[in-house]
N, C-alpha and C positions, 0 to 999 in steps of 0.2 A: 571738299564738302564732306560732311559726316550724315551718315544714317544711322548705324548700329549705337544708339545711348548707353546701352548698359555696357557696352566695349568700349565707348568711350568714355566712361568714368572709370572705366576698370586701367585707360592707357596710363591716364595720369601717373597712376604710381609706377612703370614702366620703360616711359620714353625718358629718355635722360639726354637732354637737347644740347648739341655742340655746335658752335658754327662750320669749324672744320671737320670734314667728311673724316670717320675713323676708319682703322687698320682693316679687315684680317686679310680675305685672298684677292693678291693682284691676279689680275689677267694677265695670262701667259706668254701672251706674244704680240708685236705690232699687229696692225692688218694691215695691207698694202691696196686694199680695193677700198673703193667706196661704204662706206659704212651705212646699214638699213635700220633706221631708226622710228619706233613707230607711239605713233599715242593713241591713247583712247580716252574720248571721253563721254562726261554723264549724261551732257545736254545738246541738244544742238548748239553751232555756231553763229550767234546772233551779234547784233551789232553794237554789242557791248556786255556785258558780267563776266562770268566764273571761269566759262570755259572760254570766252572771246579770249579771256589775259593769255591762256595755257596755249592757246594756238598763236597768240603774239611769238609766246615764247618758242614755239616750233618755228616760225619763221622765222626765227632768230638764229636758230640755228644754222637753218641756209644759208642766210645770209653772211653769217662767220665762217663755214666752213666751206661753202661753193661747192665742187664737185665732189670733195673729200665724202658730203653725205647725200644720203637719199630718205627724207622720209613720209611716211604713210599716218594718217590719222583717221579713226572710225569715232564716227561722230552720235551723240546721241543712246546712248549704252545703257543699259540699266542696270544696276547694283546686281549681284550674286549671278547668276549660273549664265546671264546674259553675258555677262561680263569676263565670264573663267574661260567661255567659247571663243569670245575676240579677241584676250588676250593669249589662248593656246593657237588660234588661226595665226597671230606674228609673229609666235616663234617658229612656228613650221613652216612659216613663208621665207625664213631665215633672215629675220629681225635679230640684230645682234645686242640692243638697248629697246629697253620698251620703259617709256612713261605711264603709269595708271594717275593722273588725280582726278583720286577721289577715295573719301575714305572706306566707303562700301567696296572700293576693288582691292583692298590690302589683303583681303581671304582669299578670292582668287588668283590674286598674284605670287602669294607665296604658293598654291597649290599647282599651280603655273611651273611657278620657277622650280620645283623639285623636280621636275619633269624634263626640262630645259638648264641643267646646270653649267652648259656654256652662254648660257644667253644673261644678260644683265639684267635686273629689273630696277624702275626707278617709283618705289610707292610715295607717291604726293599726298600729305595729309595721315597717312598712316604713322604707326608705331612700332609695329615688328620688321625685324631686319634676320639675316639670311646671310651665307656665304655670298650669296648673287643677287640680295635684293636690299637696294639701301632706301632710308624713308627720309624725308623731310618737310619740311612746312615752317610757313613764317609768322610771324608774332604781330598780326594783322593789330591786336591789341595798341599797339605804340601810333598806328594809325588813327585809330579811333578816339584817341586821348587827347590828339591836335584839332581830328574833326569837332570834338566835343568843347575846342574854344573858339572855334570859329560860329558854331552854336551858342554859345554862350554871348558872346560879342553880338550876334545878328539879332536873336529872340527879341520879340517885342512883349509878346503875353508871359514870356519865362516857363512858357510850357513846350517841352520836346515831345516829339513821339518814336517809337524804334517798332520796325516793324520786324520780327526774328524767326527764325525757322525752327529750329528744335532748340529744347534746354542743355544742352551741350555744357562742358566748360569755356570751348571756343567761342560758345554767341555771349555766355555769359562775362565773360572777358571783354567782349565789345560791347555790353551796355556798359558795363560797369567804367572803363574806361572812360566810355564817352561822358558818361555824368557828371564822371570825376572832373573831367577836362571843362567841362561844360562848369560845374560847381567851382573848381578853381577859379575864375573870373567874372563868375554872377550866381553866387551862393545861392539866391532863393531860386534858382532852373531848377524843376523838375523834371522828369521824363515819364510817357507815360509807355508801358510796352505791351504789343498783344502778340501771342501767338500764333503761329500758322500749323506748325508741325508739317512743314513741306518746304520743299527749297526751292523748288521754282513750281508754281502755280500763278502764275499773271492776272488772271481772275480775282483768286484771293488774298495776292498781294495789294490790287488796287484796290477792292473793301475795305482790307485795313486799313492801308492808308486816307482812305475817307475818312472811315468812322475818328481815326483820330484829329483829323480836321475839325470833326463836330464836337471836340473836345477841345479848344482852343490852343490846342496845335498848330503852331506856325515855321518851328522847322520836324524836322525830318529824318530819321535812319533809319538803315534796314538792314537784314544779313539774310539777305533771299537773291535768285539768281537770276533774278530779269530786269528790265529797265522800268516794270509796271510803277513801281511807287513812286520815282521820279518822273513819268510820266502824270501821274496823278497832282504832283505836287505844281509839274506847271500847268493845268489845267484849271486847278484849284488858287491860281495866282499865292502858293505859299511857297517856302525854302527846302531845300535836298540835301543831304551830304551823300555822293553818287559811294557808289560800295564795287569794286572790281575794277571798274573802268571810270575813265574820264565818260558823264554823258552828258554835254552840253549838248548836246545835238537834239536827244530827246529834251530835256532840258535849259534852253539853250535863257532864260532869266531868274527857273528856279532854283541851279545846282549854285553853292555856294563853295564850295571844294569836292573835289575825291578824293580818298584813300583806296591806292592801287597797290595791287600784286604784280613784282615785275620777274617775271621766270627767267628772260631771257640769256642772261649770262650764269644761272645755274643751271641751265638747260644744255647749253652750249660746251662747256665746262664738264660736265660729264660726258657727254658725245665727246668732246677730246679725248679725255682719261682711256674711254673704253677703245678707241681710235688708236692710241696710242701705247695702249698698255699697261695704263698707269690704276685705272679703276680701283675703287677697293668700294666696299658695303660701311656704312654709318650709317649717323645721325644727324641731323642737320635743321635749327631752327635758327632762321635769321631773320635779323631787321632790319632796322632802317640804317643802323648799323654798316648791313651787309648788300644795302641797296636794294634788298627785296622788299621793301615795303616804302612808301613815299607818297604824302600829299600835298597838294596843289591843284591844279586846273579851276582856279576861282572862276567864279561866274562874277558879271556885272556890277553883281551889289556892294560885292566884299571892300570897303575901305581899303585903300592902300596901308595903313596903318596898322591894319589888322591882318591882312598881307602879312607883313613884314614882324609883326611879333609870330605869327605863326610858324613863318620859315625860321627865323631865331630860334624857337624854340624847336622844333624837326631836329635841328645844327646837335641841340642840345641834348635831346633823345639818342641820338646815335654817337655822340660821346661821354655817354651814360652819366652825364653832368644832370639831366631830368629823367625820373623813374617813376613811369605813371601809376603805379602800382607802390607809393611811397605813404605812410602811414603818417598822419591818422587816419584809419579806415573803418568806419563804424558801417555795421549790413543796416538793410530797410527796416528793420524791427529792433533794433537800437543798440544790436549786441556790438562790443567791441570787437574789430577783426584784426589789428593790427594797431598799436601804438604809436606815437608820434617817434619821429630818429631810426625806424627801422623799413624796408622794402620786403616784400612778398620775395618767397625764391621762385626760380623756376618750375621746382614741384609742386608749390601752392598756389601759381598761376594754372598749372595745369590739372588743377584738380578744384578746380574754384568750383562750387557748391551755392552759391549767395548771390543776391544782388547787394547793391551799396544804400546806402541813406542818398537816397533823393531820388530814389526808381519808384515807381509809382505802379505794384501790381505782384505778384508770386509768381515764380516757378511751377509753368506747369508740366505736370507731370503725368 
């Protein structure tokens, strides 16, 4: 999750995303004890979003490694000084790997880690890197591009809604995706998006998600960190595309797929490295490619047919045979952004500025 805007329009020109983790300092020596591994995160652990995925993947860990680790998770944290505190509390408890995601903990964590240069740090969603602190994050984008035809295929009225957290490059990534994906197989979908400027607010996730109901909104997206709008949409007897987790449960007639973040084998995988000796600091953005990102869990309504192009295409996204971000790309106000025959690079995804033709609203700022 991101909080800091203006550091994250400043990341873009900065991160320079690889799937494989880069060079500089290995760790020095095996460990032979149990290794203490600890997370923290933004929100509580509820029964499904942002940080339910991130505690998936700490359990994931366990479960690959058994006694080999042990770890510790502080739940519920707030961005800056809250944050600098429970991250400097695991390394004095003698946390030898520390996960932060979230991107308001990449300041504390690197303030952390200067302090702690035996200790590893792992910033989730950040951009700056360290002898001892490596960052990563996944291209939730390639997600949104499948949910946006599974959207496309279901709409009745050809009206979407996206409900968003901050104007980020990241949220803006996943509108624009999903339109695209959505526009690719029934051109007249529009979308309509409102902003929140908060990531998890339950309250004011589920307003939005009304008022765009009363706008003839029949599916659904959102990039906020609760179950509320899914909850809203089957209340509201309309469609969801779930965001973090599978929530049929909340859900369980109006989710029509998810787009999931799956930590757990890069979670796991670094706990080895640092376990083992092998650690080193990079960068790391992956897809569906890399297994970190994948959607499915259709709900009831979904046609098998529509099933089955969507998994085709997933197939096709991670052997970069489909690139949702492949031109022609005209923004909401008619300019051209990208030509037909050519894809966006990874520095113009990550510095994305625009919505696409068929977003229905501006950038607020």
């Amino acid at each position: 999750m991101y909080k800091n805007l203006a550091a994250t329009l400043v990341a873009a020109c900065f991160f320079l995303p690889a799937v494989q983790a880069q060079t500089p300092t290995p760790t020095p020596s095996k460990l032979t004890e149990p290794i203490k591994a600890g997370f923290v995160f933004v929100s509580p652990i509820t029964e499904a979003g942002w940080t339910k995925q991130h505690d998936e993947g700490r359990k994931a860990v366990e479960k690959a490694l058994g006694d080999q680790v042990k770890t510790t998770f502080v739940a519920d944290v707030a961005e800056g000084a809250d944050a600098e505190r429970v991250i400097r509390d695991l390394a004095q408890q003698g946390h030898q790997i520390i996960f932060t995601p979230s991107f308001g903990y990449m300041e504390p964590t690197l303030k952390v880690a200067k302090e702690f240069p035996n200790v590893k740090f792992e910033s989730v969603t950040g951009f700056k890197t360290a002898a001892n602190v490596a960052a990563s994050n996944a291209r939730y984008y390639e997600g949104r591009y499948l949910a946006g035809i599974a959207a496309g295929r279901m709409t009745k009225s050809n009206v979407a809604g996206y409900v968003a957290g901050f104007p980020i490059p990241e949220v803006l990534q996943g509108i624009n995706a999903f339109t695209l994906g959505m526009r690719s197989v029934n051109p007249q979908a529009t979308v309509k998006v409102v902003w929140l400027n908060a990531w998890f607010d339950p309250p004011k996730e589920r307003e939005a998600a009304m008022a765009l109901f009363n706008q003839d909104v029949d599916v659904i997206a959102f990039h906020t960190g609760s179950t509320a709008v899914m909850a809203a949409a089957q209340e509201r007897g309309k469609m969801a595309v779930a965001y973090h987790s599978d929530m049929r449960k909340v859900g369980p007639d109006a989710q029509i797929i998810a787009v999931t973040h799956q930590w757990g084998d890069y979670y796991t995988a670094r706990v080895k490295a640092a376990l083992n000796g092998s650690w080193t600091s990079g960068s790391v953005w992956g897809g569906v490619k890399d297994g970190m990102i994948r959607v499915g869990d259709f709900g009831p309504k979904v046609p098998k047919a529509v099933q089955d192009e969507i998994m085709a295409k997933q197939k096709a996204v991670g052997s970069g045979q489909l690139r949702p971000f492949a031109g022609p790309i005209t923004d909401n106000e008619g300019k051209l952004v990208l030509p037909a025959g050519q894809a966006l690079s990874d520095a113009q995804i990550l510095g994305m500025n625009y919505m696409v033709q068929g977003v229905v609203g501006r950038i607020s700022r």
